[in-house]
N, CA, C and O of each residue as an XYZ file, in Angstrom:
564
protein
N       0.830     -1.196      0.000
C       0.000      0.000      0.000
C       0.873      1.258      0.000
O       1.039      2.196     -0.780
N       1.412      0.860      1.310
C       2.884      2.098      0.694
C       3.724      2.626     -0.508
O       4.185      3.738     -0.765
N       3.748      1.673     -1.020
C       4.397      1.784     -2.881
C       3.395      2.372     -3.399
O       3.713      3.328     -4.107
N       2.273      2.158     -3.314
C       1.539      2.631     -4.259
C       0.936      3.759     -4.161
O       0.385      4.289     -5.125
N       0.977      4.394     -2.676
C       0.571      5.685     -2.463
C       2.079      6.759     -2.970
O       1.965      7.940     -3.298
N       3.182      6.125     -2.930
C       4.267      6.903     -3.460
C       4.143      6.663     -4.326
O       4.577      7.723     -4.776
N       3.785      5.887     -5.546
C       4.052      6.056     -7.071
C       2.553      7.058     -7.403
O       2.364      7.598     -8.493
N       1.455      7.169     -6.062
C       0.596      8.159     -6.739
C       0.764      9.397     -6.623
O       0.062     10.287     -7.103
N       2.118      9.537     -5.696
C       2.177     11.088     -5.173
C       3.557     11.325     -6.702
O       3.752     12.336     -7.377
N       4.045     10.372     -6.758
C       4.743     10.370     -8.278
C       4.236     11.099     -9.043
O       4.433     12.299     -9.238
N       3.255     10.087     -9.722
C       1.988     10.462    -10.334
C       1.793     11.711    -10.613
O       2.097     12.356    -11.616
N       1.021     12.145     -9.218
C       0.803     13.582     -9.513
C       1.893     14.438     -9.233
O       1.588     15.368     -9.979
N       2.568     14.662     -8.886
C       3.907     15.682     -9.324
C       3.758     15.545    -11.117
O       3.371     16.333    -11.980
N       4.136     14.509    -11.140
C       4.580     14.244    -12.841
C       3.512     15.143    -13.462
O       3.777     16.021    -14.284
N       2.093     14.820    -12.943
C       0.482     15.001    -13.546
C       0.539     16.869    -13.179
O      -0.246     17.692    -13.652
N       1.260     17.055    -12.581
C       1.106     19.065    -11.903
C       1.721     19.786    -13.331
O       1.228     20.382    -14.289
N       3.335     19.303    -12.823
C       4.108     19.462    -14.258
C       3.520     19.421    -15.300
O       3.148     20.468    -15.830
N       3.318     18.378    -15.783
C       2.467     17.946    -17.219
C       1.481     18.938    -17.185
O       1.909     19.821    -17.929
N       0.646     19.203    -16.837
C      -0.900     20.151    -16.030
C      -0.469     21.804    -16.730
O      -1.046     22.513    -17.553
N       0.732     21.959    -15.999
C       1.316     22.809    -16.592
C       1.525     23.043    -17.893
O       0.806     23.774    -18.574
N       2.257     22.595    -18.193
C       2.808     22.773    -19.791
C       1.252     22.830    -20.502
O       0.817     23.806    -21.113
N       0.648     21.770    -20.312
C      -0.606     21.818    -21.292
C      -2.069     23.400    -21.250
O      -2.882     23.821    -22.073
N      -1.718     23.755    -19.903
C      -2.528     24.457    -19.110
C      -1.827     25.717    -20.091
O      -2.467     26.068    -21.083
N      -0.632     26.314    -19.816
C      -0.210     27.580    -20.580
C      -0.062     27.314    -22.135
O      -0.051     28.394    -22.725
N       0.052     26.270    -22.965
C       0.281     26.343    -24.302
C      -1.738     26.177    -24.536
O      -2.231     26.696    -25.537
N      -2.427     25.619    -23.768
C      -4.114     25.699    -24.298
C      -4.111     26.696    -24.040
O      -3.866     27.291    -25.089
N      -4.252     27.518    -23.123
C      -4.848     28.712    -22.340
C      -3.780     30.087    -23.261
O      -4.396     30.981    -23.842
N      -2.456     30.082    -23.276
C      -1.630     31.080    -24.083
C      -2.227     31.106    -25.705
O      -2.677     32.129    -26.222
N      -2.134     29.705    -26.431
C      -2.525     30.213    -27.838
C      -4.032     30.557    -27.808
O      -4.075     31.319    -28.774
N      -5.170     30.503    -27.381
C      -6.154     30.516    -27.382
C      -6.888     31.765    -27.117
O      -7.690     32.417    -27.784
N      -6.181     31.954    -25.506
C      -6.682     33.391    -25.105
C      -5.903     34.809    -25.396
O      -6.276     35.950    -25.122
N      -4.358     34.237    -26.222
C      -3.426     35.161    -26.425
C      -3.591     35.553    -28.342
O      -3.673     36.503    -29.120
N      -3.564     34.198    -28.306
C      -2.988     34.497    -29.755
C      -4.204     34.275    -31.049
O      -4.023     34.200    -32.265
N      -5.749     34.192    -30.081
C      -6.892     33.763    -30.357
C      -7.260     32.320    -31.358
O      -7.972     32.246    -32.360
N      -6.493     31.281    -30.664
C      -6.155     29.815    -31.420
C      -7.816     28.836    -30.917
O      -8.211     28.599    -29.776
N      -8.181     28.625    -31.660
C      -9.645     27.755    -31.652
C      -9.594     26.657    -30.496
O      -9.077     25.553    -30.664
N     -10.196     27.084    -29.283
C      -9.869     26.207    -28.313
C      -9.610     24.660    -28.515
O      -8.811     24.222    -27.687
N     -10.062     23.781    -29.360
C      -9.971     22.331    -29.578
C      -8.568     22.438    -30.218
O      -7.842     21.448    -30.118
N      -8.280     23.119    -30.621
C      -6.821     23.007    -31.680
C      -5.815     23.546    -30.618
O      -4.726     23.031    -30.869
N      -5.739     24.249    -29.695
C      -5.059     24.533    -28.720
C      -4.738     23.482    -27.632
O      -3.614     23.349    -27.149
N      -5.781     22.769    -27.296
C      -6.215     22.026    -26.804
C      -5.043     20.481    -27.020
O      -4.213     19.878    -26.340
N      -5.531     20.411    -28.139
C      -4.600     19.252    -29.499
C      -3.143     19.528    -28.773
O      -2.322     18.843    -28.163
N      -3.257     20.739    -29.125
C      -1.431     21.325    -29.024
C      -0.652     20.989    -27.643
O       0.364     20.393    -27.285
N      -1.799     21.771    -27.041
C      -1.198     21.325    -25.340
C      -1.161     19.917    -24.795
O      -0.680     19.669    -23.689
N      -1.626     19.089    -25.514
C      -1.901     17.932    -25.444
C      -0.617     16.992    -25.544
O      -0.285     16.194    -24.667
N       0.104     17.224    -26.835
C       0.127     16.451    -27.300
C       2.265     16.861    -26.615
O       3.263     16.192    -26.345
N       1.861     18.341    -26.656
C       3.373     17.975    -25.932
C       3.360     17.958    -24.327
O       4.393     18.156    -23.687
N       2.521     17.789    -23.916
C       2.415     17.524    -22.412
C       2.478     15.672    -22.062
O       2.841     15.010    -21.090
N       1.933     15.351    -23.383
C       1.648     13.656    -23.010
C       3.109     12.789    -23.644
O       3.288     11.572    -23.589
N       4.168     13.963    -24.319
C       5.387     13.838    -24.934
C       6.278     13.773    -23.753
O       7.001     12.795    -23.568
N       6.244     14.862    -22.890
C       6.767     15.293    -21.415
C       5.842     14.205    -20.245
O       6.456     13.655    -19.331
N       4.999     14.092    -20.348
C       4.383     12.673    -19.342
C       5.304     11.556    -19.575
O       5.919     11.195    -18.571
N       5.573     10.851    -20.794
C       5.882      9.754    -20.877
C       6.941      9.824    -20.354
O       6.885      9.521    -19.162
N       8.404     10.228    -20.890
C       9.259     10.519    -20.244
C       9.686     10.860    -18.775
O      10.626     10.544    -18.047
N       8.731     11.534    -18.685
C       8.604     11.403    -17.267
C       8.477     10.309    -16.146
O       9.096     10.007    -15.126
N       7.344      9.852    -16.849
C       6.458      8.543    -15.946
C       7.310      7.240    -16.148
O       7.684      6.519    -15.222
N       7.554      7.041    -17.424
C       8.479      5.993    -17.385
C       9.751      6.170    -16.642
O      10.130      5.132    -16.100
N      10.504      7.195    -16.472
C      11.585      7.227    -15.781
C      11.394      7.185    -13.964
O      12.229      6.728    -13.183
N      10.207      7.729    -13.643
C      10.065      8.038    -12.191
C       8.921      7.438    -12.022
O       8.651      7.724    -10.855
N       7.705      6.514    -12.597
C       6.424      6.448    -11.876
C       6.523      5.101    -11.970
O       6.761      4.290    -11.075
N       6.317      4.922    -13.150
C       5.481      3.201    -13.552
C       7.124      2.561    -13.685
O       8.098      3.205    -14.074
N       7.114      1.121    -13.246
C       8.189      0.383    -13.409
C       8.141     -0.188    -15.067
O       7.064     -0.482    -15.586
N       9.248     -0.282    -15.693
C       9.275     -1.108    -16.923
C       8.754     -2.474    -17.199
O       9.388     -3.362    -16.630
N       7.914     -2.796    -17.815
C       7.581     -4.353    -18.158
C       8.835     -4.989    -19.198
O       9.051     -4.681    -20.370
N       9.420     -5.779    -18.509
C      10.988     -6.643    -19.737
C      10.457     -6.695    -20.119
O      10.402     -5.560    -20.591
N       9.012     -7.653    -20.845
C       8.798     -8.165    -21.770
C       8.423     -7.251    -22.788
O       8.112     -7.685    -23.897
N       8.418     -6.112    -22.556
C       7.658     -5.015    -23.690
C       9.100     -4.328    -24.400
O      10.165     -4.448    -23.795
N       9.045     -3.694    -25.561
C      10.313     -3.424    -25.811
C       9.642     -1.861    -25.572
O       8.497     -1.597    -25.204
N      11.110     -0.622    -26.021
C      10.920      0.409    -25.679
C       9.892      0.741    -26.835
O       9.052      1.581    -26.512
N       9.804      0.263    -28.061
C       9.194      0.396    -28.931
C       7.337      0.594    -29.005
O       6.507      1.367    -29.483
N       7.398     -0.624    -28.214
C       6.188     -0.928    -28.036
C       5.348     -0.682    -26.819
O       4.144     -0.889    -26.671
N       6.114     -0.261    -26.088
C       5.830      0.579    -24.881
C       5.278      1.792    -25.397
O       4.086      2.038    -25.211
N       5.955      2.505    -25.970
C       5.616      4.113    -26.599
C       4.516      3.868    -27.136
O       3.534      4.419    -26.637
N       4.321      2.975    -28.311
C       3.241      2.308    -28.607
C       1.745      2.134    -28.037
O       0.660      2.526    -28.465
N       2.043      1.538    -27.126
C       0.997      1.526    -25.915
C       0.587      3.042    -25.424
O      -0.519      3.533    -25.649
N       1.651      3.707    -24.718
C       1.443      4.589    -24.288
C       0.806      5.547    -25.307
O      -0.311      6.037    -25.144
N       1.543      5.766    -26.302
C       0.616      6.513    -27.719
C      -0.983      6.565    -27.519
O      -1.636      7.446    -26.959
N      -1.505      5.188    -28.230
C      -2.392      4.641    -28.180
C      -3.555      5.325    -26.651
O      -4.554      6.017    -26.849
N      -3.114      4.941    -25.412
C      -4.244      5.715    -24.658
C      -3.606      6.652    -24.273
O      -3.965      6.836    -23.110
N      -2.810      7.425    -24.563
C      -2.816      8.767    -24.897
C      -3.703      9.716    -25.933
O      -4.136     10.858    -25.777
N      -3.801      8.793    -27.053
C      -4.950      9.387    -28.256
C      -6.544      9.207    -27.364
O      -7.340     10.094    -27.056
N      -6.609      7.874    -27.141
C      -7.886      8.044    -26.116
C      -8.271      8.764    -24.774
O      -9.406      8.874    -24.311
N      -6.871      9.323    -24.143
C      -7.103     10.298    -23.208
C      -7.584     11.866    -23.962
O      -8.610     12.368    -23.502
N      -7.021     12.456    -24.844
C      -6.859     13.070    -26.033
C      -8.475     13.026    -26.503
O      -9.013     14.043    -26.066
N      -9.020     12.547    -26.928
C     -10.335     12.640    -27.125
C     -11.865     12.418    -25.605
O     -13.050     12.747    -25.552
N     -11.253     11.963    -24.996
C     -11.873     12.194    -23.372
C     -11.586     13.539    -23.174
O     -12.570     14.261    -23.013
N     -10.473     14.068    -23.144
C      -9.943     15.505    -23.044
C     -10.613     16.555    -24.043
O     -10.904     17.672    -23.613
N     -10.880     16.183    -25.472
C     -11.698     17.048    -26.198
C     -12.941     17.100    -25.552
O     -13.411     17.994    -24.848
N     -13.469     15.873    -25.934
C     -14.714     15.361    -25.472
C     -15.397     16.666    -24.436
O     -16.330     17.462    -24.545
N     -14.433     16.385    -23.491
C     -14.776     17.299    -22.147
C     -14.861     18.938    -22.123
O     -15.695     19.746    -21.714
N     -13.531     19.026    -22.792
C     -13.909     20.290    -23.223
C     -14.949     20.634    -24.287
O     -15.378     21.752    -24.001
N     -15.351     20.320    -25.032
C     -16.453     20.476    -26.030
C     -17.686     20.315    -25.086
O     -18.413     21.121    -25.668
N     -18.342     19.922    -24.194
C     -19.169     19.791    -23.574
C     -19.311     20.802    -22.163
O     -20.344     21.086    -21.557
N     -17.873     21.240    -21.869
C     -18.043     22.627    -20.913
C     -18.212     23.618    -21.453
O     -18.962     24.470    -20.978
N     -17.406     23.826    -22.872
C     -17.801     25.349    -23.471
C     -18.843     25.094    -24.545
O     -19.588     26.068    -24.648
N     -19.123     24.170    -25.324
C     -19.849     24.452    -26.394
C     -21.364     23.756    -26.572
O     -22.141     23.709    -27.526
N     -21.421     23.167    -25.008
C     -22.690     22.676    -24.241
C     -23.105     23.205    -23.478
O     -24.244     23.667    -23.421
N     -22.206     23.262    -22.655
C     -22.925     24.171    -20.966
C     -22.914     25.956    -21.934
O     -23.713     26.598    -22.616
N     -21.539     26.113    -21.446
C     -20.811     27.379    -21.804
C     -22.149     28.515    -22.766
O     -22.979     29.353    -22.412
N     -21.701     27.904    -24.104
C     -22.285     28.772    -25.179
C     -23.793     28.699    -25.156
O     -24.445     29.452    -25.879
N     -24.388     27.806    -24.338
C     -26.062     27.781    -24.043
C     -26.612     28.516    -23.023
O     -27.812     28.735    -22.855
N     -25.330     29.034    -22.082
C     -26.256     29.685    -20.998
C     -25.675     30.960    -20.833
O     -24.517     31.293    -20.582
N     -26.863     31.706    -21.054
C     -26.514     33.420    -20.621
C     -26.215     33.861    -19.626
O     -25.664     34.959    -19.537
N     -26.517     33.077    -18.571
C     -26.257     33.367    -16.965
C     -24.769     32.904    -16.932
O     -24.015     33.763    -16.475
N     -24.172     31.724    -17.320
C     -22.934     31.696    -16.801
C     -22.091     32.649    -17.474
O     -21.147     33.245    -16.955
N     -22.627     32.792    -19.072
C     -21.898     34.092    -20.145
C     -21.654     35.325    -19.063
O     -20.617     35.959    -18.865
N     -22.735     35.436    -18.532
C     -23.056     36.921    -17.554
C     -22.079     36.516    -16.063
O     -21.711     37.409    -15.299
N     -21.837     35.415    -15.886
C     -20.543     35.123    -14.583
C     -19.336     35.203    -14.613
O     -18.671     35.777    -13.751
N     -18.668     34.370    -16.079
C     -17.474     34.600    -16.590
C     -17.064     34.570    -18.136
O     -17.838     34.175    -19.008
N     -16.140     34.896    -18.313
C     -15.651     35.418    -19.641
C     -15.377     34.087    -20.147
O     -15.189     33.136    -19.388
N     -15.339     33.959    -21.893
C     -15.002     33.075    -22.017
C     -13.355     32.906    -22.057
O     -13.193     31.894    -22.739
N     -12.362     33.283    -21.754
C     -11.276     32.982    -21.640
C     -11.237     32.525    -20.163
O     -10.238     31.893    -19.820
N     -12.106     32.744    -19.336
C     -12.059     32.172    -17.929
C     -12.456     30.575    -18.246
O     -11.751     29.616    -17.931
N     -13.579     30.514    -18.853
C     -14.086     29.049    -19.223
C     -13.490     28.251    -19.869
O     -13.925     27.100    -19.907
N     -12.241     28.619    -20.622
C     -11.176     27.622    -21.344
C     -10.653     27.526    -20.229
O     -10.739     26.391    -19.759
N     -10.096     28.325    -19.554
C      -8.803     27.412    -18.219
C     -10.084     26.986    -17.123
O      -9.547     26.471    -16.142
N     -11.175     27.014    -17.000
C     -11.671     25.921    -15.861
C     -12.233     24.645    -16.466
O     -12.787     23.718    -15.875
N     -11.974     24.786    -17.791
C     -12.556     23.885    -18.869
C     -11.370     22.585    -19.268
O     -11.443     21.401    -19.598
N     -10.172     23.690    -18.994
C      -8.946     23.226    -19.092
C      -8.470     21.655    -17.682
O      -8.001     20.518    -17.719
N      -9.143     22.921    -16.355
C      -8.841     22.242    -14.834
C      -9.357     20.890    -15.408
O      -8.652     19.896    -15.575
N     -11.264     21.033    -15.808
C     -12.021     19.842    -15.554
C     -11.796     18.729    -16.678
O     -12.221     17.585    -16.517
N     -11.189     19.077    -17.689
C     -10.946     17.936    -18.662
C      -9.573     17.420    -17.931
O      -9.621     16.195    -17.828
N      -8.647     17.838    -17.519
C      -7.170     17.275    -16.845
C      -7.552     16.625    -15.725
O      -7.050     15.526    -15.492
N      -8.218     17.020    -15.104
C      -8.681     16.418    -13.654
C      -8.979     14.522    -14.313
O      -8.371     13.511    -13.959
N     -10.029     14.641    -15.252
C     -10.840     13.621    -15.728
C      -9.801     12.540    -16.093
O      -9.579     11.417    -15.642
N      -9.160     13.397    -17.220
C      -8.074     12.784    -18.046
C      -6.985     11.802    -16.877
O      -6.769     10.597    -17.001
N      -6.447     12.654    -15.833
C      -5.527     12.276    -15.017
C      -6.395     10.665    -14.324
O      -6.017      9.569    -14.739
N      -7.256     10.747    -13.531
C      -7.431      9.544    -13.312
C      -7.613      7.884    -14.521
O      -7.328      6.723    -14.230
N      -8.147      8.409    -15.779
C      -7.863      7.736    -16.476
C      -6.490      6.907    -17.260
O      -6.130      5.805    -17.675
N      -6.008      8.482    -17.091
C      -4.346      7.533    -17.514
C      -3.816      7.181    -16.441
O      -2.795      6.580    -16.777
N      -3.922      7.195    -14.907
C      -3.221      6.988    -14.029
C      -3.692      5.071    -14.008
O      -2.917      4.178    -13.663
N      -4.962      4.898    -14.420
C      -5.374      3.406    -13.890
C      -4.527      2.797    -15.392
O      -3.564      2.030    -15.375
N      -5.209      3.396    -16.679
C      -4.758      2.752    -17.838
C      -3.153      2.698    -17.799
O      -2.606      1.608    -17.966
N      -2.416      3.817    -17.587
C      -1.021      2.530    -17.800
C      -0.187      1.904    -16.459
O       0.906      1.338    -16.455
N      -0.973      2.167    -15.473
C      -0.463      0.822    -14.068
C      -1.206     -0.391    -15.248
O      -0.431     -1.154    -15.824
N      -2.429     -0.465    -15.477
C      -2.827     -1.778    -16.175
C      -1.779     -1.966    -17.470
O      -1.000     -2.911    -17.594
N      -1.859     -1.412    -17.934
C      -1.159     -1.449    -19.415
C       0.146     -1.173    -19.423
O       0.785     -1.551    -20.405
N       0.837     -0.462    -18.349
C       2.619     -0.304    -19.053
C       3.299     -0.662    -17.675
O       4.515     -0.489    -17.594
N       2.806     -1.010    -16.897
C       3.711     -1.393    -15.885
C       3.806     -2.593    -15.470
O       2.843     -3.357    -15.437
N       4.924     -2.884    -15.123
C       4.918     -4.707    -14.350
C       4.500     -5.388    -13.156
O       4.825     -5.120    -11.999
N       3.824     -6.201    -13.522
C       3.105     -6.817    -12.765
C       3.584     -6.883    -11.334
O       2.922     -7.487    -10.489
């Protein structure tokens, strides 16, 4: 139980970091440079889950021998694209469901406020999903 509460406090360090990077490249091209939130989104994505792996494999999840490095990345790729669309998913349903339908929350906050809490609640989601999918999938038994 002990191991595993330290590989979750791993975890999330790794998951803050990562959080980061994705949090200022969605939230910077979008609200800065006026970049179409899903495509920002993509962006922050995709080099945050570039900086996860590296990460996680070096400090979180133990190596499976039997997997090569190849096919590890592989794996990891793979529900990374499916975190990646959970992550759209989510955001498309805070701003362009909730968000753009209601005048009252329009009238609470801006929409550049609603990409970064849009941002929090799709990472939040995302994080427990990849945290179970690669203990199941990339780590050794």
């Amino acid at each position: 139980m002990k191991n595993l509460m330290n590989q979750i406090i791993r975890f999330g360090i790794v998951g803050l970091f990562c959080f980061f990077i994705d949090y200022g490249i969605t939230t910077g091209l979008t609200n800065q440079l006026g970049v179409h939130y899903l495509i920002s989104k993509l962006l922050g994505f995709v080099v945050s889950a570039i900086v996860n792996y590296l990460l996680s494999i070096k400090f979180v999840f133990t190596h499976k021998k039997e997997m090569g490095k190849g096919k590890e990345f592989s794996v990891f790729l793979i529900l990374s694209v499916i975190g990646l669309v959970i992550n759209e998913i989510v955001m498309f349903i805070c701003i362009d469901g909730i968000y753009a339908r209601s005048a009252d929350l329009q009238g609470l906050i801006s929409s550049s406020l609603m990409v970064s809490v849009s941002t929090v609640i799709a990472t939040g989601v995302v994080m427990v999903y990849n945290f179970i999918s690669r203990k199941l999938f990339l780590e050794r038994k």
